[in-house]
DRENTOR-219323 format. One record per residue (C-alpha): residue number from 1; residue in three letters; chain; x, y, z. Coordinates in steps of 0.05 Angstrom, whole numbers, plus 5000, padded with zeros to 4 digits. Layout:
// DRENTOR-219323
{NUM "Ala" "A" {X Y Z}}
...
// end
This chain:
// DRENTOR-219323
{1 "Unk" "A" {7938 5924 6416}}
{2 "Unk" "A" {7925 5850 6432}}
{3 "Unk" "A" {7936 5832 6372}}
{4 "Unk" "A" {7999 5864 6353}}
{5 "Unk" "A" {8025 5842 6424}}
{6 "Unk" "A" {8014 5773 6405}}
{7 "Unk" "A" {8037 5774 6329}}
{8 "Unk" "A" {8102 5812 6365}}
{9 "Unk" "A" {8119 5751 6410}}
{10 "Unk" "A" {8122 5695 6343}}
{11 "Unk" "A" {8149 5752 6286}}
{12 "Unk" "A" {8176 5804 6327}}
{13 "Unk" "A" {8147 5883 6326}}
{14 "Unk" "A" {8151 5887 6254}}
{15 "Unk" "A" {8114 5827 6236}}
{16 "Unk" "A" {8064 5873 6191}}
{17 "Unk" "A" {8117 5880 6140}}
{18 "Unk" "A" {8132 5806 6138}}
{19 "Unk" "A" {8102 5778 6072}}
{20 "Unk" "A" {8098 5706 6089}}
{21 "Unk" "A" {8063 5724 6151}}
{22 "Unk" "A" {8002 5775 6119}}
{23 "Unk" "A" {7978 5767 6049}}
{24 "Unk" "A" {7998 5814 5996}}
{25 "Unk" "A" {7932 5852 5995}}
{26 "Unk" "A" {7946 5867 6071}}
{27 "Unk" "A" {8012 5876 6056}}
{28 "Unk" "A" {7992 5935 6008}}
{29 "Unk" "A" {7952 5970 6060}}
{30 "Unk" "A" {8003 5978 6104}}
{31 "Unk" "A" {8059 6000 6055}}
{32 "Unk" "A" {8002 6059 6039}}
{33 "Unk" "A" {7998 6073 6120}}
{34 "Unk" "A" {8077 6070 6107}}
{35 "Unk" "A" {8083 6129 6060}}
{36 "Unk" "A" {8026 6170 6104}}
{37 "Unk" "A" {8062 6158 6166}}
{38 "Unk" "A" {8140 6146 6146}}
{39 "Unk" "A" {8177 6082 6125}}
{40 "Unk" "A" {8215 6086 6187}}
{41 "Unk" "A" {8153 6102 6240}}
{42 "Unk" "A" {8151 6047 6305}}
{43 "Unk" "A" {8118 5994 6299}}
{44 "Unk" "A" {8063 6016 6352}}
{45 "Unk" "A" {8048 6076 6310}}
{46 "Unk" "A" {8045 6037 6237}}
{47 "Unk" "A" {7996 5988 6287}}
{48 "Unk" "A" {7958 6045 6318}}
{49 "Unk" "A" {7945 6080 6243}}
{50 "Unk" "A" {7917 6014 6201}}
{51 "Unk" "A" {7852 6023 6195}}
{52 "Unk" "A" {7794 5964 6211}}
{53 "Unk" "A" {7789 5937 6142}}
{54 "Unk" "A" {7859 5910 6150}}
{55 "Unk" "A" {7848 5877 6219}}
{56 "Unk" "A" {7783 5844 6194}}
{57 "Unk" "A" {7826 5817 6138}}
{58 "Unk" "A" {7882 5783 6172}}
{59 "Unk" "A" {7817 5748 6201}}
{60 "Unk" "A" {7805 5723 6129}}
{61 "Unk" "A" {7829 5659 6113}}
{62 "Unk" "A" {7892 5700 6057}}
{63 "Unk" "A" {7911 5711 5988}}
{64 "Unk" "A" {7968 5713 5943}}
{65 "Unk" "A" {8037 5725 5974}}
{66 "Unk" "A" {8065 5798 5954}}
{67 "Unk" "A" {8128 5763 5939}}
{68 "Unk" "A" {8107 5707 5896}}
{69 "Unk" "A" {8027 5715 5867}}
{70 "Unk" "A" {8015 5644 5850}}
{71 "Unk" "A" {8036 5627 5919}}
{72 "Unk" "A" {7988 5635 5978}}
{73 "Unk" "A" {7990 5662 6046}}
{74 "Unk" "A" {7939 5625 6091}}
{75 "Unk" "A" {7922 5667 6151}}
{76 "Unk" "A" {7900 5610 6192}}
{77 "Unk" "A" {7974 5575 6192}}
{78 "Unk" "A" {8018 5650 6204}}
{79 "Unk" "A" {7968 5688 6250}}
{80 "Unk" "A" {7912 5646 6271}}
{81 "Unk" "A" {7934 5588 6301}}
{82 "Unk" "A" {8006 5620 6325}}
{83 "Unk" "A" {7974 5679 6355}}
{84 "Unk" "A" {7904 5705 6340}}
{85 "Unk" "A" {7868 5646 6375}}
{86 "Unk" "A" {7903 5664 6432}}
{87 "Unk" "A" {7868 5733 6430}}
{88 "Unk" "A" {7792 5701 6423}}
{89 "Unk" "A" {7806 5644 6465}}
{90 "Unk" "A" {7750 5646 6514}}
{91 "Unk" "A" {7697 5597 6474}}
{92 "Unk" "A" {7746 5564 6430}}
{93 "Unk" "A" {7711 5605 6364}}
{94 "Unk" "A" {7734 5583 6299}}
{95 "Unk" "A" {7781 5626 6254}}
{96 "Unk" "A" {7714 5636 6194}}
{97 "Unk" "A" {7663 5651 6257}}
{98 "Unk" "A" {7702 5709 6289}}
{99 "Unk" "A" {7735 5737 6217}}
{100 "Unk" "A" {7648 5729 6193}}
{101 "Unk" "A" {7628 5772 6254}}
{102 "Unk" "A" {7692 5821 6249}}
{103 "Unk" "A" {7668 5837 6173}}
{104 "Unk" "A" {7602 5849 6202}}
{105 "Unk" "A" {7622 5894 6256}}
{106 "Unk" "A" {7661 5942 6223}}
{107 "Unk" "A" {7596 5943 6179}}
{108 "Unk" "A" {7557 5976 6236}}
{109 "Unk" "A" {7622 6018 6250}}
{110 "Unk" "A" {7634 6049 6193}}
{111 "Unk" "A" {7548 6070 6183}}
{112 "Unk" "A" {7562 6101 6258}}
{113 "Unk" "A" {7626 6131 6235}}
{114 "Unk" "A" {7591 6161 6179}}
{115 "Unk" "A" {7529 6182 6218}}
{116 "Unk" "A" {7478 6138 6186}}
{117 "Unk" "A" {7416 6113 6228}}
{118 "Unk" "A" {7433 6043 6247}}
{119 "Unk" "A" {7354 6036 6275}}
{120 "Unk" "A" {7335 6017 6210}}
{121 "Unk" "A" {7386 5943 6195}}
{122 "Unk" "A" {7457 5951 6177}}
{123 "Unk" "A" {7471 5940 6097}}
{124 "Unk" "A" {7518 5887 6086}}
{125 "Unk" "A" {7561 5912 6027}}
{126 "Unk" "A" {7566 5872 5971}}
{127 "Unk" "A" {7519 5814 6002}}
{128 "Unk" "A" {7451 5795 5961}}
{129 "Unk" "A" {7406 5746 5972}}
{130 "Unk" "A" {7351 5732 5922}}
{131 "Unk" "A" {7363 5802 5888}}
{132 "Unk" "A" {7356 5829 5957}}
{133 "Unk" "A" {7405 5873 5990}}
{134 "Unk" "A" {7426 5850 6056}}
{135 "Unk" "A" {7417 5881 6127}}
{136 "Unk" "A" {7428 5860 6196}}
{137 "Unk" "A" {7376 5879 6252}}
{138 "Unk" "A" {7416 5916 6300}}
{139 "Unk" "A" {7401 5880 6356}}
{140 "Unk" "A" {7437 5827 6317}}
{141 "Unk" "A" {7497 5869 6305}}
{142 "Unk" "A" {7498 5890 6389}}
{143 "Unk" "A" {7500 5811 6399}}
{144 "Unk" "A" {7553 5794 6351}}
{145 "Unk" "A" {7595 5857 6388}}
{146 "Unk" "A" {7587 5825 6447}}
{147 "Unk" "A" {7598 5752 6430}}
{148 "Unk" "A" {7668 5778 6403}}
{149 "Unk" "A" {7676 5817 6467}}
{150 "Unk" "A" {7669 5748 6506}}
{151 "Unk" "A" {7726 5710 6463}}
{152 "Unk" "A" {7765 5761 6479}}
{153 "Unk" "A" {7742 5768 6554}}
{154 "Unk" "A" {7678 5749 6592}}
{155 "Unk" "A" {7702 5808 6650}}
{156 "Unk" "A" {7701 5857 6583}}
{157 "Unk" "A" {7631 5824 6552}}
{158 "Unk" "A" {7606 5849 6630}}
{159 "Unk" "A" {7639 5911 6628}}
{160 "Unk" "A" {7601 5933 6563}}
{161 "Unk" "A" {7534 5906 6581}}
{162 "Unk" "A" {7543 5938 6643}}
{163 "Unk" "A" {7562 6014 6618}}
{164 "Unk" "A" {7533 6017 6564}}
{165 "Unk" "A" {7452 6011 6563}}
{166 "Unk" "A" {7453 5997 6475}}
{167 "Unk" "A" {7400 5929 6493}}
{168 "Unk" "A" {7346 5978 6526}}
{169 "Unk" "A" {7353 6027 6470}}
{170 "Unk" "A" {7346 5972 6418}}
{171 "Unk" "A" {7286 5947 6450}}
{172 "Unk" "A" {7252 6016 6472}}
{173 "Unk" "A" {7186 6012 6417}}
{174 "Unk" "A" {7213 6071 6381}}
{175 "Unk" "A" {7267 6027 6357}}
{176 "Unk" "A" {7226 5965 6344}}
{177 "Unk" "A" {7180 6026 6301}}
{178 "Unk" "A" {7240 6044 6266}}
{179 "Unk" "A" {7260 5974 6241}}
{180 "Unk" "A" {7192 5948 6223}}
{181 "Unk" "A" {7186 6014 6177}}
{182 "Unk" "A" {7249 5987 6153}}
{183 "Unk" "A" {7232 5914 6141}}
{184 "Unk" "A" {7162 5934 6107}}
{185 "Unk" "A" {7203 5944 6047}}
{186 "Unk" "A" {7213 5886 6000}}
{187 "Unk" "A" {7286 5913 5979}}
{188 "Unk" "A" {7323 5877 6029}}
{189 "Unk" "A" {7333 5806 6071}}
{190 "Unk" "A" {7345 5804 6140}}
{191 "Unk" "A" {7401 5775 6185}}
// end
């Protein structure tokens, strides 16, 4: 929502179908929500029906334009700086540091979403180091969540550590059982 409200003031509600504004790749994604949803749906419902991957890559620093492929969108110039550092701007993060822990949080959502044990490190798809697969401690991952929660809020950072009690669970020595179990195996690094 803060997003889109923010891309809306500089490109105007339909800024998702703008391709000097997203890369195509992005682009792509949301001409396939298009043709689930309708080519002539709002722009609130297109918004509300892209799914993470697509947010986490507007984060990305861009790709080839869907108009002209040897031409490049860069992220940074048409939704960073314009709007998107506007929407982490407690901290002053950099564009890489928040699009680095976005990647990494939909990670850990999409092994909740899927019902996976996160006790045991989050894998990092696609990321190997020293023909290890990677994982992140959760503890990590609850950190990261809530460092992104303070760019975008220190009253929503409270809120969160407030309501919900994810720290005491992490540290309860069940958990820290669960992820030394984990880590005794020599098939993964650690973040």
């Amino acid at each position: 929502e803060l997003i889109h409200k923010e891309l809306t003031k500089h490109y105007g509600e339909y800024w998702m179908l703008l391709p000097d504004v997203i890369d195509g790749r992005s682009l792509e994604k949301v001409e396939v929500t298009l043709i689930r949803i309708g080519k002539r749906a709002p722009s609130d419902r297109i918004v509300s029906d892209l799914n993470l991957g697509l947010w986490a890559g507007l984060l990305q620093k861009g790709g080839p334009s869907a108009l002209d492929s040897r031409k490049s969108v860069k992220h940074k110039e048409t939704i960073w700086n314009p709007a998107l550092s506007k929407v982490f701007g407690y901290g002053a993060p950099q564009r890489k540091d928040v699009a680095t822990t976005i990647i990494r949080i939909s990670y850990l959502r999409n092994r909740i979403a899927h019902h996976e044990p996160i006790v045991f490190g989050i894998i990092q798809p696609g990321t190997i180091i020293k023909n290890r697969q990677l994982k992140q401690e959760p503890i990590s991952a609850f950190l990261e969540l809530m460092k992104i929660s303070e760019y975008m809020s220190p009253n929503l950072a409270a809120f969160l550590d407030a309501k919900f009690p994810v720290l005491e669970m992490l540290e309860e020595n069940i958990s820290k059982l669960a992820l030394a179990y984990a880590k005794s195996s020599k098939s993964f690094s650690w973040i």
